[in-house]
Each structure stands twice: as structure tokens, then as C-alpha cells.
NUVO-797231 format. One line per field, with one value per residue (C-alpha): y negated, z, x negated; residue in one letter; residue number from 1. Coordinates in nm, 3 decimals, always signed. Each point is the difference from the previous one (the first is absolute). Layout:
REM NUVO-797231
Y: c(Y:...)
Z: c(Z:...)
X: c(X:...)
r: c(A:...)
k: c(NUM:...)
END
This chain:
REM NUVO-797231
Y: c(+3.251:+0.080:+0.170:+0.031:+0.350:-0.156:-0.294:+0.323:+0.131:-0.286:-0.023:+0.090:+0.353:-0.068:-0.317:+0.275:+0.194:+0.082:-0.112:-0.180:-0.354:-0.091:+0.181:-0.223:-0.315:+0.137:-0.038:-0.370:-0.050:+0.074:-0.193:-0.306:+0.000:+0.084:-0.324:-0.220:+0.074:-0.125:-0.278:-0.083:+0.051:-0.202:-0.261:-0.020:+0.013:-0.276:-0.173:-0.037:-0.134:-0.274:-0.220:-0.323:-0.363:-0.114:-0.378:-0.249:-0.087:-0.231:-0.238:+0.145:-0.172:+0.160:-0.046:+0.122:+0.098:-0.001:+0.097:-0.141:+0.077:-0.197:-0.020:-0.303:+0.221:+0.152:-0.248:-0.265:+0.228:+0.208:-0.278:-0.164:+0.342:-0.012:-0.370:+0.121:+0.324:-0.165:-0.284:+0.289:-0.068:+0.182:+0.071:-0.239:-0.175:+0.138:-0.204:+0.081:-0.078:+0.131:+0.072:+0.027:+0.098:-0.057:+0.250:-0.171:-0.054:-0.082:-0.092:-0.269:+0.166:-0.262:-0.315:+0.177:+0.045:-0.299:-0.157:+0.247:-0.158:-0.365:+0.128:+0.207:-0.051:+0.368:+0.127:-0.016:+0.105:+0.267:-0.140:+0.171:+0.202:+0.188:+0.333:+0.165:+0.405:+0.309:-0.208:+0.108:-0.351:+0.022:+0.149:-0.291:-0.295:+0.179:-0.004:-0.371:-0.068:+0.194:-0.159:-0.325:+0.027:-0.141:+0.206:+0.316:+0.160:+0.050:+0.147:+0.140:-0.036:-0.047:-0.299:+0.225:+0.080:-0.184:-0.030:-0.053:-0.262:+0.059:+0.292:-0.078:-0.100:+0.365:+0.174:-0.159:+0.077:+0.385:+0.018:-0.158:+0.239:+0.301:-0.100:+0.027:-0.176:+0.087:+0.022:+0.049:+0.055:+0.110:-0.266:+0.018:+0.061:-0.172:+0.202:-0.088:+0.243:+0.345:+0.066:-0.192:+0.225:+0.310:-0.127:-0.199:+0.183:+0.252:-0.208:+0.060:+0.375:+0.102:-0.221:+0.148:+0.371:+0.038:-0.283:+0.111:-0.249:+0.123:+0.060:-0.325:-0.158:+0.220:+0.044:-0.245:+0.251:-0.178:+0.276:-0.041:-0.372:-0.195:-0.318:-0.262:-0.243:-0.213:-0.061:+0.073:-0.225:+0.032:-0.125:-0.252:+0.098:+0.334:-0.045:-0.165:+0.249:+0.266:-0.201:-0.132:+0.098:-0.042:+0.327:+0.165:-0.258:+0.191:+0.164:-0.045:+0.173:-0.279:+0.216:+0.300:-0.103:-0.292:+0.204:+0.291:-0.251:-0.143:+0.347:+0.085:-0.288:+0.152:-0.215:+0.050:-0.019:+0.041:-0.035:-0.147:-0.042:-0.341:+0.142:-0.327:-0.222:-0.031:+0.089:+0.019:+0.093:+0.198:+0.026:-0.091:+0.313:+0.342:-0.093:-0.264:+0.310:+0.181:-0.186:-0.118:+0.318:+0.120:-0.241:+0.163:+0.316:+0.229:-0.225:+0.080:+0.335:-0.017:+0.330:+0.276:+0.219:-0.167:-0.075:+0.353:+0.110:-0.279:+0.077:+0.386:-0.127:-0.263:+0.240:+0.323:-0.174:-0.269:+0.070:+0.384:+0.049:-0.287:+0.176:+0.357:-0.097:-0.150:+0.359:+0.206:-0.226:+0.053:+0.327:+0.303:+0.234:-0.262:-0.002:+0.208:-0.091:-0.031:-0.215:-0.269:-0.012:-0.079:-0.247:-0.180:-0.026:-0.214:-0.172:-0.106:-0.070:-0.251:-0.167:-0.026:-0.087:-0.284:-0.176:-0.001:-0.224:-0.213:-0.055:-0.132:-0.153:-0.200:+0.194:+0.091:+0.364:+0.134:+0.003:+0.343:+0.176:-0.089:+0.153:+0.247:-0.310:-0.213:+0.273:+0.100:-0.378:+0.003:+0.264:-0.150:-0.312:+0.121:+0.196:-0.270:-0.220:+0.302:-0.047:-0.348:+0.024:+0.239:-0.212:-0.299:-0.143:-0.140:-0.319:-0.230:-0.416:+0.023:+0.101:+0.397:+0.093:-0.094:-0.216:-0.404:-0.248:-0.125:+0.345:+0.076)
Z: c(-4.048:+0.377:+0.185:+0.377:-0.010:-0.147:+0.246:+0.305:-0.163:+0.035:+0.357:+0.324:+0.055:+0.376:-0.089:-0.147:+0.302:+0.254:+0.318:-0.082:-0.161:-0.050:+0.333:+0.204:-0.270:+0.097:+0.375:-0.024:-0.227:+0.280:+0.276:-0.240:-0.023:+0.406:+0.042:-0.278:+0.205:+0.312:-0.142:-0.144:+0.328:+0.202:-0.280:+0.017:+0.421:+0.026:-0.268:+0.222:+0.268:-0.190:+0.057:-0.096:+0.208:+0.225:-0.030:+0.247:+0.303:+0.169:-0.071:+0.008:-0.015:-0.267:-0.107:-0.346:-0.038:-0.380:-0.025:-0.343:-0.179:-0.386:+0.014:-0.203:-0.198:+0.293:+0.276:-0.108:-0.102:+0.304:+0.278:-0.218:+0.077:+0.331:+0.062:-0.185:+0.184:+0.322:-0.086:-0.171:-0.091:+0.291:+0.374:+0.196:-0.089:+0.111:+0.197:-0.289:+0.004:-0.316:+0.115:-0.324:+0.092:-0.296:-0.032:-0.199:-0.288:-0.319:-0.281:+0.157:+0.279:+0.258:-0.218:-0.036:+0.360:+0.072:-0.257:+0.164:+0.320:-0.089:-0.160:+0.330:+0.363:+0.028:-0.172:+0.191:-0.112:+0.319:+0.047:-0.182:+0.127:-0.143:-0.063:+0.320:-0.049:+0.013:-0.089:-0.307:-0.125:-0.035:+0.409:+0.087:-0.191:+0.177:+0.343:+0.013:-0.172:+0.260:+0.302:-0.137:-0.085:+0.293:-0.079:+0.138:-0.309:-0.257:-0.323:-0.178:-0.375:-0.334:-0.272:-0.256:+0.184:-0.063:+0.281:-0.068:+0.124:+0.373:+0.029:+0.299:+0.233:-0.048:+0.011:+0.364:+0.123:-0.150:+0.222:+0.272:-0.024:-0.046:+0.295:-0.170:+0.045:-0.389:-0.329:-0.344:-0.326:-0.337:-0.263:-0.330:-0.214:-0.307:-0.292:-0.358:-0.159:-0.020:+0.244:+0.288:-0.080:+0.070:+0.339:+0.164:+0.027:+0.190:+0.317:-0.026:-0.094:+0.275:+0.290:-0.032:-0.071:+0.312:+0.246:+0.290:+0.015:+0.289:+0.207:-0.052:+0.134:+0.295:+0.134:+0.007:-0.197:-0.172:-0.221:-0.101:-0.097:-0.316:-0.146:-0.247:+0.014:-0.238:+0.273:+0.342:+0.249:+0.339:+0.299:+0.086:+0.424:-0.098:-0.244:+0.234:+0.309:-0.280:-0.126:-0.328:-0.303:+0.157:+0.152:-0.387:-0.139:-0.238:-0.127:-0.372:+0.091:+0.235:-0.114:+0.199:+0.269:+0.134:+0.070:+0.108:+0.247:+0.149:+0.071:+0.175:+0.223:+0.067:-0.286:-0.219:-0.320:-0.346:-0.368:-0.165:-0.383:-0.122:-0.350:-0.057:+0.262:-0.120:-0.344:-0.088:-0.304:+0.227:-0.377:-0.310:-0.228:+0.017:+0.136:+0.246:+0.136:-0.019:+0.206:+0.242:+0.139:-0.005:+0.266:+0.278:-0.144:+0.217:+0.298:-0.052:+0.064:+0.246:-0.013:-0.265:+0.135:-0.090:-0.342:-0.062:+0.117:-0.237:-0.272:-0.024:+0.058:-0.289:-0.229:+0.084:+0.060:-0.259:-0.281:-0.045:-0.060:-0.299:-0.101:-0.009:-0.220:-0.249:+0.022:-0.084:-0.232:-0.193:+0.075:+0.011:+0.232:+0.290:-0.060:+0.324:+0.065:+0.383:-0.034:-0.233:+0.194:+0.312:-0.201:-0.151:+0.324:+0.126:-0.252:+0.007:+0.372:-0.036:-0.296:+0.221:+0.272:-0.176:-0.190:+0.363:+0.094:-0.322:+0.051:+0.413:-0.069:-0.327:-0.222:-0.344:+0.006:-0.336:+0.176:+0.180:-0.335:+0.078:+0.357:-0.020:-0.158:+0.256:+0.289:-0.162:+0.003:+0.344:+0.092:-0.187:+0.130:+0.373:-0.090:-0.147:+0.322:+0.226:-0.206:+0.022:+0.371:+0.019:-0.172:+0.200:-0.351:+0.088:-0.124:-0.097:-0.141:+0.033:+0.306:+0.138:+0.292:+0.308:-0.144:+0.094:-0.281:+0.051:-0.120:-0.300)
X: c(-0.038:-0.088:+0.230:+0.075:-0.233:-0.259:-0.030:+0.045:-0.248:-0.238:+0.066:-0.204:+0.157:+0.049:+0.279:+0.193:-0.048:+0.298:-0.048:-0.339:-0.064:+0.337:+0.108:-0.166:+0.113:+0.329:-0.094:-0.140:+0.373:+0.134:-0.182:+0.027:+0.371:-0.003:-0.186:+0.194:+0.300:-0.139:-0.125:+0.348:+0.135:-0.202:+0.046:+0.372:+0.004:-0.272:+0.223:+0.235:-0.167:-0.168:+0.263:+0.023:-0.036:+0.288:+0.161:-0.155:+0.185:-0.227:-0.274:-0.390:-0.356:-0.203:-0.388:-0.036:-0.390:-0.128:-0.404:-0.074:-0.374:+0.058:+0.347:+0.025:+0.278:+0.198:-0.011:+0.268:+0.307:-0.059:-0.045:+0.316:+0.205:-0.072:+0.097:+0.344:+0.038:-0.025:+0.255:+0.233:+0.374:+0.192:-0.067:-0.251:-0.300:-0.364:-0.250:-0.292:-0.367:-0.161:-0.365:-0.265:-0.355:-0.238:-0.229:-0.275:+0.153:-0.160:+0.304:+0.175:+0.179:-0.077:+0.091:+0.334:+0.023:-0.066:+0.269:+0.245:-0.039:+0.013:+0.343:+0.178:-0.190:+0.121:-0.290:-0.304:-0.382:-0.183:-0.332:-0.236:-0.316:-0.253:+0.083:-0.161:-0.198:+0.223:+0.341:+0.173:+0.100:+0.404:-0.016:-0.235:+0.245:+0.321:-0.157:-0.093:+0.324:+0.209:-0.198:+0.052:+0.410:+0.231:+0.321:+0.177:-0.051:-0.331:+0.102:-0.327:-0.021:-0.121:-0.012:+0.112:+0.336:+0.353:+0.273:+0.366:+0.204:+0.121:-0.235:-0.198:+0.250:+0.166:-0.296:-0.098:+0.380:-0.040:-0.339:+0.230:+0.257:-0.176:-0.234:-0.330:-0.295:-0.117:+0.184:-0.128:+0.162:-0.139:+0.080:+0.182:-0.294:-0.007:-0.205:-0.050:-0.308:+0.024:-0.318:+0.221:+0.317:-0.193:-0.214:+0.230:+0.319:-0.203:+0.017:+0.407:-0.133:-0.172:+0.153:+0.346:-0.141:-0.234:+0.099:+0.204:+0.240:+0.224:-0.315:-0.150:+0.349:+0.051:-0.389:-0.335:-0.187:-0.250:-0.057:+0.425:-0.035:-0.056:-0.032:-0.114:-0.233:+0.193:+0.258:-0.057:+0.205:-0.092:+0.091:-0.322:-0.010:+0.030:-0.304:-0.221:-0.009:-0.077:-0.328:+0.108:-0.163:-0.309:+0.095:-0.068:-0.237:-0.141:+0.314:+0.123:+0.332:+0.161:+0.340:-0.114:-0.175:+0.236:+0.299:-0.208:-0.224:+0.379:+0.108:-0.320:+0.088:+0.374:+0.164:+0.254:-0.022:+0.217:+0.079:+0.277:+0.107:-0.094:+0.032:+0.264:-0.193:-0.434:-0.132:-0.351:-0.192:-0.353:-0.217:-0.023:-0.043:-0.202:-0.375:+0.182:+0.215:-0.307:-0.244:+0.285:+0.123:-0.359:-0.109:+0.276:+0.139:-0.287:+0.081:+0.382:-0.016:-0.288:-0.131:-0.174:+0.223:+0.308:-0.182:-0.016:+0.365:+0.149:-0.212:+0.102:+0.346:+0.011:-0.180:+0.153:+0.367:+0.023:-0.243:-0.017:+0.375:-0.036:-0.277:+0.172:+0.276:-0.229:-0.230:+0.322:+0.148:-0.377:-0.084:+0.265:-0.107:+0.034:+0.390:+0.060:+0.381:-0.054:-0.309:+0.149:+0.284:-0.200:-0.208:+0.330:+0.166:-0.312:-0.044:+0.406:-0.046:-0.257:+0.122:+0.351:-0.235:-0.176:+0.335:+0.172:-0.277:-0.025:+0.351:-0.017:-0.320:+0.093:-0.271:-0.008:+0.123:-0.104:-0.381:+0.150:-0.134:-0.315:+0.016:-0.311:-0.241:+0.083:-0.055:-0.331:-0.117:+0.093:-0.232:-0.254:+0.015:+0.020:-0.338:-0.160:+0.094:-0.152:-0.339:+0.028:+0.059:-0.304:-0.223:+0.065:+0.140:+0.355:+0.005:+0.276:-0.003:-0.372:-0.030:-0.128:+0.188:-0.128:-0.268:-0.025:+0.026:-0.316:-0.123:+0.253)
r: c(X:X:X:X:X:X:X:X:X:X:X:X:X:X:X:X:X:X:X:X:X:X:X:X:X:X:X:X:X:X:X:X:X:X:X:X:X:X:X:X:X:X:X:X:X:X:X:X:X:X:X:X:X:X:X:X:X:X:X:X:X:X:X:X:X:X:X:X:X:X:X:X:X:X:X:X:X:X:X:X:X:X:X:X:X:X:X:X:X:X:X:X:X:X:X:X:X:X:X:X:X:X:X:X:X:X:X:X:X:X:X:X:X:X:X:X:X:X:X:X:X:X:X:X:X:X:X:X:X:X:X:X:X:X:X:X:X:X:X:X:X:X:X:X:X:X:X:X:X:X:X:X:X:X:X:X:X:X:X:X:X:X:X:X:X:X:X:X:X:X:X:X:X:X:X:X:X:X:X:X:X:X:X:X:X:X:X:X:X:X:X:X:X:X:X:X:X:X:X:X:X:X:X:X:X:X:X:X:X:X:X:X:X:X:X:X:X:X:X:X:X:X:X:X:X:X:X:X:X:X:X:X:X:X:X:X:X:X:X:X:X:X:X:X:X:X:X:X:X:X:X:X:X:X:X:X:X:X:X:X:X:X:X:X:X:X:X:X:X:X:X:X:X:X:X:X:X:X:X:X:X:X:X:X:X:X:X:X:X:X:X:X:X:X:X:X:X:X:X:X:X:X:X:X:X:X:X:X:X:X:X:X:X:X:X:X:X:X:X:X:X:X:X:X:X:X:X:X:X:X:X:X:X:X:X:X:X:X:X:X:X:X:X:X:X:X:X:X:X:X:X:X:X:X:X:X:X:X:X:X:X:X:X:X:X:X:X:X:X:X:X:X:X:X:X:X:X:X:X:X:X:X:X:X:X:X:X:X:X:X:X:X:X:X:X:X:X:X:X:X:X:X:X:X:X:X:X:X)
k: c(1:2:3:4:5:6:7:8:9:10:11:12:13:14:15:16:17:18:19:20:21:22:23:24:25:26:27:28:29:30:31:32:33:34:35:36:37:38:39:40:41:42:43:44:45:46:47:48:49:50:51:52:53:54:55:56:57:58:59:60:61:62:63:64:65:66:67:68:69:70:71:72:73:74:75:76:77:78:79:80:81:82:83:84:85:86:87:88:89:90:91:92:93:94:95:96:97:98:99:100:101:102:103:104:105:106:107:108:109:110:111:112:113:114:115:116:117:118:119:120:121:122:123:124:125:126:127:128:129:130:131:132:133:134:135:136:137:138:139:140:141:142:143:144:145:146:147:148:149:150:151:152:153:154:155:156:157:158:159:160:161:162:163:164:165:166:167:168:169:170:171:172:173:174:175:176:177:178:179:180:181:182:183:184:185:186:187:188:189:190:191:192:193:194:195:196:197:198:199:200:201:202:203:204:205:206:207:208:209:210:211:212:213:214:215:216:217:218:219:220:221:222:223:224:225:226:227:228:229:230:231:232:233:234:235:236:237:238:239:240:241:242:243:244:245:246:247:248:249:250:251:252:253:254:255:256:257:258:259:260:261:262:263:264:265:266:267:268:269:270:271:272:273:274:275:276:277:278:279:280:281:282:283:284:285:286:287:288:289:290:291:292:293:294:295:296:297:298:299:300:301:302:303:304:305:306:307:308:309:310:311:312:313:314:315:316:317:318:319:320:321:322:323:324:325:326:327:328:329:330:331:332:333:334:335:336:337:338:339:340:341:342:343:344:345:346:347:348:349:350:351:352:353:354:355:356:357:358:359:360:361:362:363:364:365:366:367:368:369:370:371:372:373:374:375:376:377:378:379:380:381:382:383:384:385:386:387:388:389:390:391:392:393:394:395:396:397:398:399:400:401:402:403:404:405:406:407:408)
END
């Protein structure tokens, strides 16, 4: 039978030396539980401050903008949401337009458009154009929808996204009341495979743990602002003296650069918890996940610089202390008291970390035990977007970044 000498005596000799290997594993223990508790922090104070619509007051005027590329699936039950969350069941009623832009479809899309309109005069099809060189195709369908809209308000956002009853009359008076010209929310996310459990959450992940919240509501810091390209309701005079989205054509990361463009301008801008207002379900399963947060991830942190600082973050911070405790759990002479207790503490911090937001965010919570895979498929993922980037390789519903239909 092997003992705990034998297996010593297999070792390395320096990861049984004092002060050596596991000296400076103690060291990174102890940076990694440093950084889990600021990330819990900054969790739990941007929590707070991620507060949730107000009631309408007053009636609003409202053009909901919906690029759809084969939605045959999507298109109905989210222009139908729309239409209901407009009418609502308390406060006043919205002036709506529901703007659709087609953006050469292949599956149907139009005939359903056009069926939609025949049934509500609310719902009106943006002129379609040829895809012109160096748009990105969602930026170039949300610019001629915007420019076409006649309301006070555009609200920017996808087929695949749900709205509540009521919930676009309150989200105009919280814009109102907080005196902003942009607001965004992040969705209740709706996941059903394993592979969407461990991407998608990380939105939730790394929003709350690195945004500064307060910041972004007390300065016009573009750097301190976020959003999502899901939902981003803007005020539409405020959106045309900044350029539109022709102003980031060939963006894929409409979340980013909006609010970041409005601020630029000396806009306000800010998030709110629709958690109980929008759903949306972004992909269906692993490679969807995959290839979707491939096309923008690079663009979402903007720089190699910041690649590099999150990656030795993420894999110092929130994979080595997993990977300690498994090490001394296997092999004896890493049981250095002061070491797993470092490692323990991080790894309870971000499993605290990550039910807190399952729990606000109405996610499944037991994916918190899956915490490291999820943070190393981020990394990959934001590397694989960087290459893609690089390469000129983006590419999303047929289309490579940038690059005019009549060339994809």
C-alpha cells in the first residue's frame, strides 16, 4: 500500500521546499482570496445600485427597433410582447411604432412581417438597402431604423427578446426621472444546455465584479459605462447629434460602444434591473455560445492590455485556488495549513459571490460549482475573439465584420 512518504518521495524535492514552490503558491493563495473579496465587494455595492424600474407617471412615445436576419422563429412572440408591453395593465398607454428592418432574409422573415403588419398598423417594415462596405449589418439595420422612427424614444433590440406587460412605459419614465438620455438593462437570461449555463452567466460575472457602478452614475466616463445591446433605450434627439450607429458601423458590440459614444457627447447614461421586465434566451447550446461571444468578446475589452490583466486575474484569482485544493487533497506534501486556507477562503468567496447573483438575477445557482470551467472558457473564448479580430475573421449570420453583403 503507498503511503504519504512514498508519494513525498516521488515528488520534485523543491515542492517540499520551505519558502520555495509552495511559498510562492502560498503567495498567489493569498492574492486570490485578496481579489475574490473585491470582487464580492464590488458585487454586493453595484447590487445595490442596480435598481429596478420606477411606475409610469405620464404618457411617452416609443419606437421599438427589432433588426431581424431569418427570424421566422423569433419575430412574432417578440413584436407580440412589445404590442402588450406598450398597452400594459397599469399606468398610461405608450404612443408605439414597432420599426422591423429586414435584413435580407432568407426563411420567411419578410412574409411574416408582412402578415404582422396587415394585423397591427403599429408595426412597420424600414426600407431595405443593400448592405453598404465597412457596415457591420445589425449597426447598419439600427441606423436606418432609428432615422426612420418618429418618437421621443428608440428602444434598440433583438427578436429573440421578450418584454413584460407595462414594461416600456416604466422604463421611459425611469430614463425620465433619472435624467438620462440612455438606459440599458441586461435581460433575464433564459438557459436550458449545460454549455449556456457556463457562458452566459458570465455577463452577470464580470459586469458586477469590474464595473464601477457609482462612477458611471456620478461622471460621463466612457470608460465607467456599460450596456447591452439587447436593450438599449435611448433618447432618439440625443442619438442623432451623436451620429447614430453610423458613428460605429463596423462595430459588433452595439452594447459598448452606444453608451460609451453618448457619454463622449456629454450624455448620461445608466443601467437598471429588468431582471422581472425583458427575458431573452442569446444561444442555443455550447458552439452557439461559442461562436457568439467570439464575434465581440475582443471588442469588449478593447485592448491587449486589458486582455492580459483579466486573464492573469481570472486564472490566478478564480482557477488556481480550485486547482490548489484539488493538488493537496491528491498529493500530501501540498497540505501547507496557511496555503489551503488561503485557497478555501477564495474559493468560498466566489462560490458566495456567484449564488448572490444567481439569486438577483433568477439563475440556476448550483452552476457556482462549476465556477473555474466557466472562467477558463471565458478566457478562451476572449482569446479566440482576439485571433479572430486579428485575422480579420469576425463573422456572425454569414456575414464577416465590416464586409458588404454583396461580398459575404
Amino acid at each position: 500500500m503507498t503511503t504519504d512518504s512514498d508519494l513525498e518521495a516521488t515528488l520534485p524535492a523543491a515542492l517540499a521546499l520551505p519558502g520555495g514552490w509552495l511559498g510562492i503558491v502560498a503567495v498567489l493563495m493569498a492574492i486570490a482570496a485578496v481579489l475574490s473579496v473585491i470582487a464580492l465587494l464590488m458585487t454586493v455595492r453595484n447590487l445595490a445600485r442596480y435598481r429596478p424600474p420606477t411606475v409610469a407617471s405620464r404618457a411617452g412615445s416609443i419606437a421599438v427597433c427589432v433588426p431581424a436576419r431569418d427570424e421566422v422563429h423569433n419575430l412574432r412572440p417578440c413584436v407580440e410582447s412589445v404590442l402588450a408591453a406598450a398597452a400594459g395593465t397599469q399606468g398610461p398607454m405608450l404612443e408605439l411604432e414597432v420599426l422591423v428592418y429586414d435584413d435580407e432574409s432568407s426563411d420567411g422573415t419578410g412574409d411574416l412581417l408582412a402578415a404582422l403588419r396587415a394585423e397591427d398598423d403599429r408595426v412597420k417594415a424600414v426600407e431595405r438597402v443593400p448592405l453598404p462596405a465597412g457596415w457591420n449589418g445589425k449597426q447598419h439595420a439600427c441606423d436606418r431604423m432609428g432615422r426612420a422612427a418618429t418618437h421621443d424614444w428608440l428602444l434598440f433590440t433583438d427578436a429573440d427578446v421578450r418584454f413584460a406587460p407595462a414594461s416600456l412605459a416604466s422604463a421611459v419614465a425611469t430614463a425620465e426621472n433619472r435624467r438620462v438620455d440612455l438606459l440599458s438593462t441586461f435581460p433575464r437570461q433564459e438557459m436550458r444546455t449545460l454549455g449556456e449555463r457556463l457562458f452566459v452567466p458570465m455577463i452577470g460575472f464580470i459586469l458586477f465584479s469590474y464595473l464601477p457602478m457609482g462612477r458611471m452614475q456620478r461622471t460621463l466616463d466612457p470608460a465607467a459605462s456599460a450596456g447591452c445591446g439587447q436593450y438599449l433605450l435611448v433618447r432618439r434627439e440625443a442619438w442623432l447629434a451623436c451620429g447614430g450607429h453610423a458613428a460605429f458601423r463596423d462595430s459588433m458590440h452595439d452594447g459598448i460602444r452606444l453608451p460609451r459614444l453618448l457619454r463622449r457627447h456629454g450624455h448620461r447614461t445608466d443601467l437598471f434591473d429588468g431582471t422581472d421586465q425583458v427575458a431573452c434566451r442569446m444561444y442555443d447550446g455550447f458552439a452557439a455560445c461559442w461562436d457568439g461571444f467570439a464575434k465581440n468578446a475582443y471588442e469588449g475589452l478593447g485592448s491587449m492590455a486589458l486582455l492580459l490583466f483579466v486573464t492573469v486575474v481570472h486564472l490566478v484569482g478564480h482557477v488556481l485556488p480550485w486547482l490548489c485544493l484539488v493538488g493537496a487533497a491528491l498529493v500530501p506534501a501540498w497540505r501547507e495549513p496557511w496555503t489551503i486556507g488561503l485557497a478555501a477562503t477564495a474559493v468560498g468567496l466566489q462560490i458566495v459571490q456567484r449564488t448572490i447573483l444567481a439569486g438577483r438575477l433568477r439563475q440556476s445557482g448550483w452552476i457556482a460549482i462549476l465556477h473555474p470551467l466557466a472562467i477558463l472558457l471565458s478566457v478562451a473564448v476572449q482569446w479566440r475573439s482576439w485571433w479572430l479580430d486579428r485575422t480579420g475573421r469576425r463573422s456572425w449570420r454569414g456575414r464577416v465584420a465590416g464586409e458588404a453583403s454583396g461580398a459575404s
